[in-house]
N, C-alpha and C positions, 0 to 999 in steps of 0.2 A: 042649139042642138042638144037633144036629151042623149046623155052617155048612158048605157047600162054597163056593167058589171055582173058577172057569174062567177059564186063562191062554190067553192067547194070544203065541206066539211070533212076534217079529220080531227083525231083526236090529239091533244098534247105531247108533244114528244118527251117533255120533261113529267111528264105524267107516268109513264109506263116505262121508260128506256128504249122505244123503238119509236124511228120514225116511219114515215107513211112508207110501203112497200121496200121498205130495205129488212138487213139484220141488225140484230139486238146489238145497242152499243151500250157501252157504260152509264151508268146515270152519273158517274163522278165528271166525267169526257162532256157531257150534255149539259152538264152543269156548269162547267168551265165555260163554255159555248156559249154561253146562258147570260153572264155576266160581264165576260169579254170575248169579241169575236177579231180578231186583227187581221190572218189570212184566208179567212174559211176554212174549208174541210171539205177536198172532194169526195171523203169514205163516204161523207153524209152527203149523198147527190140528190136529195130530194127530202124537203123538209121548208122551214122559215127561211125568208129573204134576209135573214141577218147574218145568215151563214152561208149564201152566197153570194151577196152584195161584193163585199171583201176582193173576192175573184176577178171581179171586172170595174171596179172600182179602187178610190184609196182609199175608202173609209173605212174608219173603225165603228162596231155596233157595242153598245153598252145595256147591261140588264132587257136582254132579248128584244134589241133594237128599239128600245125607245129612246135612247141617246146615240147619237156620232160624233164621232169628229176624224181628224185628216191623220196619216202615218207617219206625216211629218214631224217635225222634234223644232217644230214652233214654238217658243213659248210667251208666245206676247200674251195670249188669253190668259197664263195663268198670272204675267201680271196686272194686264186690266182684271181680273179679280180682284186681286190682291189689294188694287187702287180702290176699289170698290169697299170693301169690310173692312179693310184697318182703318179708314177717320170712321166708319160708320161702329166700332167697336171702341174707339180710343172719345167719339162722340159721348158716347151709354155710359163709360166710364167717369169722365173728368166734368164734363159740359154739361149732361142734361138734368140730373140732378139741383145745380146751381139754377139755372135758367126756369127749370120748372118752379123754382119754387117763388120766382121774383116778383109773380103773378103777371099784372099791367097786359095781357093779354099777350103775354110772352110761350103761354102753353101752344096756342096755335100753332106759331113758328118753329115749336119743334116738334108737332103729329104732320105738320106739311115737310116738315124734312126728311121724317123718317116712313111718310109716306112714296115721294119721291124716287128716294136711297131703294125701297127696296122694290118700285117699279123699273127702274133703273137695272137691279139687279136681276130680276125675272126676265126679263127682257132680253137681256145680255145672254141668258143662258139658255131661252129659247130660241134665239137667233141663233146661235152657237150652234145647237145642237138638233136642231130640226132641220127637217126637210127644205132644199131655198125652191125645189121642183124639179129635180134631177125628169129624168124621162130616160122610157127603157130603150135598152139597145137591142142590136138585131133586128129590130120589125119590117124594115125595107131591104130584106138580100132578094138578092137576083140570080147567084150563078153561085153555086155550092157542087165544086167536083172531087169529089175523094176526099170530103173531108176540107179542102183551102177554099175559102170564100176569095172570091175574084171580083172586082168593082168594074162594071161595065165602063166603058171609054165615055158615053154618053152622061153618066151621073157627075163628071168632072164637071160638066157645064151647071151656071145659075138659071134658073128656071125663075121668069116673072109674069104671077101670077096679076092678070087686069082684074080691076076690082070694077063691081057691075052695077051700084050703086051708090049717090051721092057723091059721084064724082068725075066733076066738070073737067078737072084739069088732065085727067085720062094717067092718071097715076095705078102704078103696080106695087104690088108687095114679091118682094127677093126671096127666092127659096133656094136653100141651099143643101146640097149632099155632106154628112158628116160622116167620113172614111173613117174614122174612128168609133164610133157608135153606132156606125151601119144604119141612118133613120136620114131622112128627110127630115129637114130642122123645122118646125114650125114658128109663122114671124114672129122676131126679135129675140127666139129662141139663141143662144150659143154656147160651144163647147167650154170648158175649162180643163185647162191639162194640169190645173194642181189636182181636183176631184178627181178626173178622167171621166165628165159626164156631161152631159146635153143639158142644162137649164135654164126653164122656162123665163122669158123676161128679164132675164140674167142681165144685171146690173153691174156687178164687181167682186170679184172673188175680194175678201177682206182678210187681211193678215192678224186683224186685232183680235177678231173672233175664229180666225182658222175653219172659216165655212165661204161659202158662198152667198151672196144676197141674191135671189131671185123672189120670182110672180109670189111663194107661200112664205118666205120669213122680212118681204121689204119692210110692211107693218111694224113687226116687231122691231126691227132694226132703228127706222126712224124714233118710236118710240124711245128705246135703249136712247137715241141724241136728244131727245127732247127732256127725259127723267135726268137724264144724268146732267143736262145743265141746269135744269130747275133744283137737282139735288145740290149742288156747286153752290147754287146764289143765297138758299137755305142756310148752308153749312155757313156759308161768310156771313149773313146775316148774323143768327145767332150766335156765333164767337163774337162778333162785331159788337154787338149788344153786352153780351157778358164780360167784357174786357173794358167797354165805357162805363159800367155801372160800377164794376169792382172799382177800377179807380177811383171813382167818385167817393164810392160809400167806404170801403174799407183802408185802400194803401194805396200805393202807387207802381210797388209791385206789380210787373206784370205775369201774367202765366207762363210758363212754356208750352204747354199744349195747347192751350186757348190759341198764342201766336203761332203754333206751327201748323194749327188747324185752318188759320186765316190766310197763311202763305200756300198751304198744298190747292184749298180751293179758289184763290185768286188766281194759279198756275193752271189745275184742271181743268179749269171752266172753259178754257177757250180751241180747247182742240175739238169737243164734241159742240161747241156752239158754231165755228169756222165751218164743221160739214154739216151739222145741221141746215146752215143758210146755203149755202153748197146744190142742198137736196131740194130745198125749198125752190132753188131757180129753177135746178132741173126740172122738176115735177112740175112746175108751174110752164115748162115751155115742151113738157110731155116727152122728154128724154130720157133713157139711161146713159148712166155714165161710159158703158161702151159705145153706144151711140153715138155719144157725142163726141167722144174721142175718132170715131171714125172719119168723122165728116169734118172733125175741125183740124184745119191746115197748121196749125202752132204746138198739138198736141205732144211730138215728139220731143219740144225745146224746152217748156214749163210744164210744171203740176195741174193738174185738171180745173185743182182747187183754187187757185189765183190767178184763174183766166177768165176772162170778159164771157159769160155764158149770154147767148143769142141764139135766136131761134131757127130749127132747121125748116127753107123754105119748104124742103119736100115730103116734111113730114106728115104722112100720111093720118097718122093718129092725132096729132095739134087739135083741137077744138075751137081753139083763139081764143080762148079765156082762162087766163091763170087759175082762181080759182077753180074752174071746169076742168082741168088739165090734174090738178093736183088731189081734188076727189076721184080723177078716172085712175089715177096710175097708181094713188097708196089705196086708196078705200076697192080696186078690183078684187073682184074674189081671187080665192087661194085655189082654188080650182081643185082637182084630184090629186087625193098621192101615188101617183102612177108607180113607183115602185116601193110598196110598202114593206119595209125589212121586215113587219110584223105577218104577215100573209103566207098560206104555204101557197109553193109550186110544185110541178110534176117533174119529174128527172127526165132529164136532158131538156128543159127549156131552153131556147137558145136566147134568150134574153139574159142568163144569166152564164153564159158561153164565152170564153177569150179567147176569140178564133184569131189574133195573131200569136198565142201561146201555142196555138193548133196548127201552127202554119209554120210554126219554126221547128216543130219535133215531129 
């Protein structure tokens, strides 16, 4: 199905100090805005989605929404950063120097590490910070009296959709009402109540990176597990190497950096390799991790991650071939960014409306 889209052009808000059909604001105010957005601004009711995202969502917009993240006071991203650039900094320091210079095709092992390191890191922070497919809200009301949006009695019920091709065993897809985001979920669509939003494909809200993995950042995500244990085996390599030679050749002294760079990536290596193989089964038996948490009876007692993964009989999506399964679900398109903080809108969109802030005043 071909989507269209109708823009409407205006001019820059940070251009002039006014936005589209309002009054003159500060350009100091618009500039703040600009850079960080944390609650929005209802003064400014019509203008970029990064200034009312905020309203109906938890996210924060950064340098005119091209970065977010959550309002939470998480801070585990900023130490997987942090895990990220200190040996990658204490590496450039101590380590690459020596190593480069030992030859024996020792250069390789460290353009492959620091190639790694820093897909590893792009990666981390585009998952982070992008879109996972949020989807806008409001677009299925029904009953709006005075102002209090009311959910018909009928939208409480699931709705299964029969599918009308290539399907023998007379299987449906589930659709569901989201009372929170006023939409019709589309399948394997689901909500998140750290975000406060509908995403596509939605896999697992992740604590590490303080975002959500859906349908537009899985790629990246799996990525970020794959660099960062390839960056892991790199990093022990090449210490590995430079710690056997020195002894040899020079002392018997050992480093201190050299060994603490041997211990942090012997330690690293195995949290992002554990979900990486994790993702690999999933993907290969064409699950997400909510998914499969739903349907498996044990989920409530163990970790997702050290549980026997098996395939769901009724999964409609399945192709029966791991590799088939695992090119359908990372390599899918990313689809549209249905609500792009970058886009203006018109005042009083109700996509961008908290009609239970509107229901309690």
């Amino acid at each position: 199905m071909r989507i269209h889209r109708r823009y409407t052009v205006h001019s820059d808000p940070l251009a002039n100090g006014v936005t589209p059909g309002s009054t003159k604001i500060g350009w100091f105010k618009l500039f703040f805005r600009w850079v960080v957005t944390i609650d929005g601004d209802e003064e400014i009711n019509e203008g970029k989605g990064y200034i009312s995202l905020p309203q109906v969502t938890n996210y924060i917009f950064f340098l005119g929404g091209r970065f977010r993240t959550l309002k939470n006071k998480n801070q585990l991203p900023n130490f997987v950063l942090f895990a990220i650039l200190i040996p990658l900094v204490l590496f450039s320091i101590f380590e690459t120097n020596q190593i480069w210079r030992k030859g024996y095709g020792y250069k390789s092992l460290v353009v492959l590490y620091y190639y790694f390191n820093v897909a590893c890191l792009s990666s981390f922070i585009t998952t982070a910070t992008m879109d996972p497919g949020c989807l806008p809200r409001n677009i299925h009301l029904s009953q709006v009296n005075d102002g209090k949006y009311q959910i018909p009695q009928e939208y409480y019920n699931l709705i299964n959709l029969p599918i009308t091709r290539g399907n023998p065993n007379g299987d449906s897809i589930l659709m569901k009402y989201c009372r929170t985001c006023r939409i019709w979920r589309p399948p394997r669509a689901s909500h998140c109540s750290i975000c406060e939003a509908c995403v596509m494909t939605h896999d697992h809200h992740c604590i590490w990176i303080n975002n959500c993995v859906g349908q537009r950042n899985y790629r990246y995500f799996v990525t970020f597990l794959i660099s960062g244990t390839l960056a892991s085996i790199f990093l022990l390599a090449n210490c590995a190497i430079h710690l056997a030679r020195r002894r040899r050749s020079i002392s018997d002294m050992p480093i201190p950096i050299t060994i603490t760079l041997i211990i942090y990536a012997s330690l690293a290596i195995w949290y992002p390799l554990i979900l990486l193989a994790y993702h690999v089964f999933m993907t290969g038996t064409q699950q997400t991790t909510r998914e499969y948490l739903k349907n498996s009876s044990t989920s409530n007692r163990r970790n997702p991650i050290f549980q026997k993964i098996t395939r769901n009989k009724g999964n409609i999506y399945d192709t029966h071939s791991f590799m088939g399964n695992m090119v359908s679900l990372v390599c899918q398109r990313r689809g549209l960014n249905l609500m792009d903080p970058r886009e203006y809108h018109d005042s009083g969109d109700w996509r961008f409306i908290n009609f239970e802030k509107h229901n309690q005043s």
